[in-house]
C-alpha positions, 0 to 999 in steps of 0.5 A: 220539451227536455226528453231527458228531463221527462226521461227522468220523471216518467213515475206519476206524471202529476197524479198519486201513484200506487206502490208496494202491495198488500200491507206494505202500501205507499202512495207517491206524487210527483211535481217534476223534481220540485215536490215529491209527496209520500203517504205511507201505510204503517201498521203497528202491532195492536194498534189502529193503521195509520198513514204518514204523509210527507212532502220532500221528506218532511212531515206533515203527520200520521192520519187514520184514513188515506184520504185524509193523508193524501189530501193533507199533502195537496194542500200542502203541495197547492200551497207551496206550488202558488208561491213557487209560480208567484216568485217564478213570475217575479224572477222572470220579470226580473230577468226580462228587464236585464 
């Protein structure tokens, strides 16, 4: 294993990870340095708290439980992380013939 690469990644180690405290709340997930997803609590003055899911800074959409936000992001996360290992898979097959 590349400690330095570990050395670097060392948040979450593949599972959601707490941060903030209190009402200002996020949860992270981090794939190594290829997927980072977020769900943070927003609190709007009046209105019902919401939580805003992301994956790489993309948004996914505003959801009334956590829960739910986080689970939207693993879909999203699982899906992507199929691809990426099936393309991986062609590329080393690819490389091997080379």
């Amino acid at each position: 294993m590349n400690t330095a690469v570990g050395a670097q990644n060392s948040m979450g180690q593949g599972q959601w990870t707490r941060w903030g405290r209190g009402m200002c709340e996020g949860w992270s997930l981090e794939i190594g340095t290829a997927f980072c997803g977020a769900v943070i609590r927003r609190d709007t003055r009046g209105e019902a708290t919401t939580w805003s899911a992301s994956i790489n800074s993309t948004a996914l959409g505003e959801f009334l439980e956590r829960e739910i936000a986080l689970r939207r992001a693993e879909e999203l996360l699982e899906s992507s992380m199929g691809l990426v290992l099936h393309d991986w898979g062609l590329y080393r097959a690819q490389k091997a013939k080379r």
